[in-house]
N, C-alpha and C positions, 0 to 999 in steps of 0.2 A: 312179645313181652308177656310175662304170667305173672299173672296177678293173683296174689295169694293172701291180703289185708280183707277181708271181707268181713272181718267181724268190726273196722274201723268204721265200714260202709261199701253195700254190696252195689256188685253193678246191677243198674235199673234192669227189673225182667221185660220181659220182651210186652209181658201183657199191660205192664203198667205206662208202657211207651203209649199201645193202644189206647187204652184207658183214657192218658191224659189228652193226647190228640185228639180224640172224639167231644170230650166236655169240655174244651177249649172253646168249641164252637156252642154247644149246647148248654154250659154253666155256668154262663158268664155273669148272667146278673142275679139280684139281689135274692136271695132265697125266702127274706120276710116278707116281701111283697106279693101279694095277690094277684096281680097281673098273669097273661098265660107265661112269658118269661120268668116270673119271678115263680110260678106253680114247678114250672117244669125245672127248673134250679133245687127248689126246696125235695123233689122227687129222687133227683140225682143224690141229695144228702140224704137222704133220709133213708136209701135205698144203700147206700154207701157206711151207714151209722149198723143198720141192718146187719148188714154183712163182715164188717169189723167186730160187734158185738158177738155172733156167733162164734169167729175165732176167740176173742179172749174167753166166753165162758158167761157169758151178761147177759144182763137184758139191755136192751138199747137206751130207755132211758139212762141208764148208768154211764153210759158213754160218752165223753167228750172228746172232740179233736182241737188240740192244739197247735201252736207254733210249729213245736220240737217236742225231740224226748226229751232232753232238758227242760225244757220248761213245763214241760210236764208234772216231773219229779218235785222243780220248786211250786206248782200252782198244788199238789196235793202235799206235800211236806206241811207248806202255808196253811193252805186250808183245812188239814186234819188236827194241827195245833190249835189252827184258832177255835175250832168248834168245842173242843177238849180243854181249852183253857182253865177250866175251871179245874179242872183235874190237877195237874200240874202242869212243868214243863219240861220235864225230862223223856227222852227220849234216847233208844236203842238202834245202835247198827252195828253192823259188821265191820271186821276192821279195814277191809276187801271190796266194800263197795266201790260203785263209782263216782270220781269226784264230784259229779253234779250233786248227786246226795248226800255226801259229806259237806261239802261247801253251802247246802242247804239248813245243816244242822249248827251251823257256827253259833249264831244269840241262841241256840238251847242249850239245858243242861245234859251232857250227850255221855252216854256209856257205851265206848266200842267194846263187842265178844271178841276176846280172839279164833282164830281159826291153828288148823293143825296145817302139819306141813305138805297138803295136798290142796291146802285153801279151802277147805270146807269148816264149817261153825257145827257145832251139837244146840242139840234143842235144849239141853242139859243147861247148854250157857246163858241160852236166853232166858229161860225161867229164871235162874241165878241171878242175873240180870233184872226183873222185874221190881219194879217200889212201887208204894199207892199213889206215889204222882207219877206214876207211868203215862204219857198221854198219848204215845205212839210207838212203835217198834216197824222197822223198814229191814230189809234183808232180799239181795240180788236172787233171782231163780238161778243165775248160772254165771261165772267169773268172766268178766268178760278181757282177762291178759292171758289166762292160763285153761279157762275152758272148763274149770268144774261144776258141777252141778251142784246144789245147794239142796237140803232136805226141806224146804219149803215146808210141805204139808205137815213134819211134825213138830215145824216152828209155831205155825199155822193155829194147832191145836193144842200150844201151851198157853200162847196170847188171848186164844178164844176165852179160854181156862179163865184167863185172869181178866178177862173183860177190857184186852186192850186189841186197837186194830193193828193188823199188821198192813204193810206198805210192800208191792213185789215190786222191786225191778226187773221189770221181762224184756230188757231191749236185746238182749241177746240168745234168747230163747225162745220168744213168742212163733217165729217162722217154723220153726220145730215142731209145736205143740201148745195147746191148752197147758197155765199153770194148776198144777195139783195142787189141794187143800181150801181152806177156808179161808183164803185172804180179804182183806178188806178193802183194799185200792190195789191198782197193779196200774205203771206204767209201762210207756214202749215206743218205741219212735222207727219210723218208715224207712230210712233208709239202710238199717239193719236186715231189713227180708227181701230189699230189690226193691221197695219203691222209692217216689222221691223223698229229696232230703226237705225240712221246712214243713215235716206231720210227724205230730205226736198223739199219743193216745193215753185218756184219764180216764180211766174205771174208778169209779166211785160206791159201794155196792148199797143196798137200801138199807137207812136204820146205821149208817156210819156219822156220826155228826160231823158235819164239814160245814165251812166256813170259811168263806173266797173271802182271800185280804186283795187290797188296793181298791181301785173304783170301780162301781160297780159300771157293770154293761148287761144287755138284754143278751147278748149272743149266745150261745152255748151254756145255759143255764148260768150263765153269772161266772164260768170256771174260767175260759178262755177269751180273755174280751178284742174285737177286731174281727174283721171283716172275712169271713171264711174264704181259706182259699180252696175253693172248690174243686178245679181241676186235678190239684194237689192228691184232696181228701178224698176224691173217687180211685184216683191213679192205686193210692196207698192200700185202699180195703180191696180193689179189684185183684193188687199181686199176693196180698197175705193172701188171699181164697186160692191165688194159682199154686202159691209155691205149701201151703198148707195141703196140696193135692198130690203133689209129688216128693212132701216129705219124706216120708216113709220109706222108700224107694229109695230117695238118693240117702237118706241119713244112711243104708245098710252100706252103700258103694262108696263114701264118704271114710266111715269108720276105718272102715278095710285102706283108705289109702295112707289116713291116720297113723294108724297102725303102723305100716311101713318106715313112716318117717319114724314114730318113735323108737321100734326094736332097728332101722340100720343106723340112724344118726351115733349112737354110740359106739357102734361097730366099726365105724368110715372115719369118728373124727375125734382123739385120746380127747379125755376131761371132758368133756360133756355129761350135764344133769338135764336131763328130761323132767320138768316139773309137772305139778297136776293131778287129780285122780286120774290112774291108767284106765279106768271103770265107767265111773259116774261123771261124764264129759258129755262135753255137745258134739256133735260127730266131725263138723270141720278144723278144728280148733288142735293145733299142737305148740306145746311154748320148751324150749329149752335155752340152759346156758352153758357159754365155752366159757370154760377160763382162760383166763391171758388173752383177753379180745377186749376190744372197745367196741360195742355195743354199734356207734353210728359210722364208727368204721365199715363196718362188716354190714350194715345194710348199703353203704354206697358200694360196697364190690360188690355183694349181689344184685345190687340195681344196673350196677353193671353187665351182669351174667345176664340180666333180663329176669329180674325176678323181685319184684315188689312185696316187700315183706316189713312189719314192722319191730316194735323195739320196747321192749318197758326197762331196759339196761338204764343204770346209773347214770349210766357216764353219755348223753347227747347235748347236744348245741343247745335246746330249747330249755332247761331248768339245771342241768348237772347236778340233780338228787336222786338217791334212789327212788324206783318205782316202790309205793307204798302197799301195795300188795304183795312184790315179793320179799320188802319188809320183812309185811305182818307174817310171812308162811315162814319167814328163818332160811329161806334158801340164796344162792348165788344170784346176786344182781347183773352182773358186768357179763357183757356179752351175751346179752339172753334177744334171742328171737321167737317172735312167735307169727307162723306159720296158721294161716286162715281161711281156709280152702273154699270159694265158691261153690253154689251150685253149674254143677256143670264141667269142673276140674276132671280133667283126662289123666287117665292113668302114665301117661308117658310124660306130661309137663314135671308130675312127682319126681318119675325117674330121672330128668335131667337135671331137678332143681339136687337131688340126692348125688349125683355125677360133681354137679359144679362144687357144692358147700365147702368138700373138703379141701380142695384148694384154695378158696374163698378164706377160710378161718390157718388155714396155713399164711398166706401171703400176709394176711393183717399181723396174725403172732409174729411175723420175720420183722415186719415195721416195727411192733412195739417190745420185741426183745433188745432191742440198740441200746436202751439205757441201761450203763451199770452201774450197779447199786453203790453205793459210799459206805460201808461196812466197817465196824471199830471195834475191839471186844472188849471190854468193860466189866471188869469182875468176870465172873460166870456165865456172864452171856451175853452173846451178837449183838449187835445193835445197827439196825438198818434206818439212814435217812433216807425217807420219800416224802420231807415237806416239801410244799408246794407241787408235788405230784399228784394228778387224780388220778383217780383208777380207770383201768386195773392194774395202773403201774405201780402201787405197793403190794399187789398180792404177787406180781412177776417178780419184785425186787426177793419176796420173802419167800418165793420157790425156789430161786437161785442160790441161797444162801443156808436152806435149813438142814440142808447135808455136811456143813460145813460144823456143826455142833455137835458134840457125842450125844447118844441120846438118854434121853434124862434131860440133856441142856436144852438152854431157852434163846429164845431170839425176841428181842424185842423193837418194835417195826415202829414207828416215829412219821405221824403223819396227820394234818392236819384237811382231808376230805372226810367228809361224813358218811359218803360212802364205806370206805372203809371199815366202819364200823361192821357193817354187815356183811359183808365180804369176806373180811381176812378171818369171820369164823363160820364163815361157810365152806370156805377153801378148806380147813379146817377138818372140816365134818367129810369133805369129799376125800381128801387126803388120808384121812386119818389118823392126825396129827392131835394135840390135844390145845385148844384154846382158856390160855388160864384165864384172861380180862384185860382188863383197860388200867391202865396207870397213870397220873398228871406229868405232864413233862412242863419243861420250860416252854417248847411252842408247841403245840398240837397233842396228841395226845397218844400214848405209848402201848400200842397191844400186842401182848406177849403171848407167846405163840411156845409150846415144849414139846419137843421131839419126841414122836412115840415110837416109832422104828427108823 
């Protein structure tokens, strides 16, 4: 089996196995304690605080380990509003963050920037973006569905500008590298770089006002309250130092297999959009989508082939809405995978996963072309029911049929999934085709769609 979700959560590295093995035995009790147990615990943290601090770019007191990276993001979202309160309550993000940090910002008054269609924000937006009750600004180092990297640093140094902190999400970055610029908090969570899952990390930096909501605790300067898990917290700081050590190295051997996926996937399999900065990416990370697929289709036949892959497609068993990233970028939902390459991914797993796909997204499209469309023509132009169909069964229904109109004529597609909305004018965009908008129908909603060639 090849496992290629790594940016979901990577497999533990071999050192942080060690790691934890070892301070099992040695970590076990109290670290506030003065006792030789509780001396020789608080060495293990404190030596582990050390060495996490140096990867982010800190000083150690700045550092907290938490639960998770989730809760990371809420203990510093919380606590940089509370301290700023006075300020106001607004606050900035991206429209491409990740859920933790959107679902963090719901009681604020919240300004999403948008992004371009490669998923990246301009600094231009965030200033734009800026009011005197600004009391925070948060923005991802790097996408964590499509892989782009984010200009950070001269987000960084519009916010400083205006005297507001910015917030990094580095869970999928941090193994990589140090975040560039002058941020003011940066979270990140352990089992993104290979260690375990149940460690997070709060950089906090000196001179940021912060202010821990809920009840106070002594532990972790008041951020993370409960009982450290220590074997955890060693395991996590011990892999970020290993795999920070052969970053470098593998990100070149990485890129290069990247690469590959993106320039043959198109070559091997018709309709396919390769999404993403081709440039400014993290080196394992490739996301594309088929047309005329369903998304959790097409990871069970690859699960099948042996190839664990995942899915921000519209169309899965667990919400049936589009992924809200590739939403915000304006590109194809339905049937997008993304492709997440460990450290350590052999060039010949690539080749086979590149062997299988095409068959893989053949066999699904044979399943979901069976439906045919209900087709009426109405004045000037087509009219396709695909209520009660989700996608990508109204963007098949309206590839089937848009040869059927001269061109200049229109077709207008009748369907009541939300998806759709973002789909049938992305199909659109990839096609060539020209998407006029949305129109009220009696059930669902009408988007018409005019023949360019």
């Amino acid at each position: 089996m090849s496992y290629f979700d790594a940016a979901s959560g990577a497999p533990l590295h071999p050192v942080a196995r060690q790691a934890l093995l070892a301070s099992l035995d040695e970590g076990w009790a109290d670290p506030s304690r003065l006792y030789r147990e509780g001396r020789r615990a608080r060495m293990l943290l404190d030596a582990a605080r050390e060495a996490a601090a140096e990867a982010v770019g800190c000083r150690p007191d700045e550092l907290t380990f938490t639960s998770s990276g989730t809760r990371a993001v809420h203990s510093g979202i919380a606590g940089a509003m509370g301290g700023r309160r006075r300020i106001g309550r607004h606050l900035i993000v991206s429209a491409v963050e990740h859920s933790s940090v959107l679902h963090s910002t719901e009681s604020f008054d919240v300004t999403e920037v948008p992004v371009d269609r490669t998923g990246a924000v301009s600094a231009r937006s965030y200033a734009d973006a800026l009011r005197p009750d600004t009391a925070l600004a948060c923005l991802q180092s790097a996408n964590h569905e499509v892989g782009t990297v984010q200009p950070v640093a001269e987000v960084a140094a519009v916010c400083r500008e205006a005297g507001v902190p910015l917030l990094v999400d580095a869970a999928q970055s941090l193994g990589w590298g140090p975040v560039e610029g002058e941020w003011s908090l940066l979270t990140a969570s352990a089992h993104k770089w290979g260690g375990p899952s149940g460690v997070g990390l709060l950089a906090v930096r000196k001179g940021v006002r912060f202010s821990p909501q809920g009840p106070a605790d002594e532990r972790e300067s008041g951020r993370a309250p409960g009982f450290e898990n220590l074997p955890a917290i060693v395991a996590a700081a011990a892999s970020l130092r290993a795999v920070r050590a052969e970053a470098a190295q593998e990100a070149v051997r990485l890129r290069e297999l990247t690469a590959r996926i993106r320039s043959h996937v198109p070559q091997l399999v018709p309709d396919v959009d390769v999404v993403g900065d081709p440039e400014r990416r993290l080196p394992g990370i490739v996301t594309f989508s088929c047309l005329y697929v369903d998304g959790e289709t097409l990871l069970h036949e690859l699960d099948r082939a042996g190839f664990s892959v995942s899915s921000g497609s519209s169309c899965t068993s667990s919400t049936l809405t589009p992924s809200h990233v590739l939403k915000a970028m304006g590109v194809l939902s339905e049937g997008n995978v993304r492709v997440s390459l460990p450290f350590g991914a052999v060039s010949e797993e690539v080749d086979r996963f590149l062997e299988v796909l095409p068959g893989a997204v053949a066999a699904v499209r044979e399943k979901l072309g069976a439906p045919t469309p209900s087709t009426a023509v109405q004045e000037d132009a087509l009219v396709v029911d695909a209520l009660g169909k989700r996608c990508p069964i109204p963007v098949i229904e309206l590839a089937k049929v848009i040869g059927e109109v001269p061109v200049g004529g229109t077709v207008r597609v009748l369907s009541d999934d939300e998806a759709a909305r973002l789909d049938i004018p992305a199909w659109c965009d990839m096609r060539e085709q020209e998407y006029v908008g949305e129109e009220p129908a009696v059930e669902g909603t009408a988007f018409v769609v005019r023949r360019v060639r």
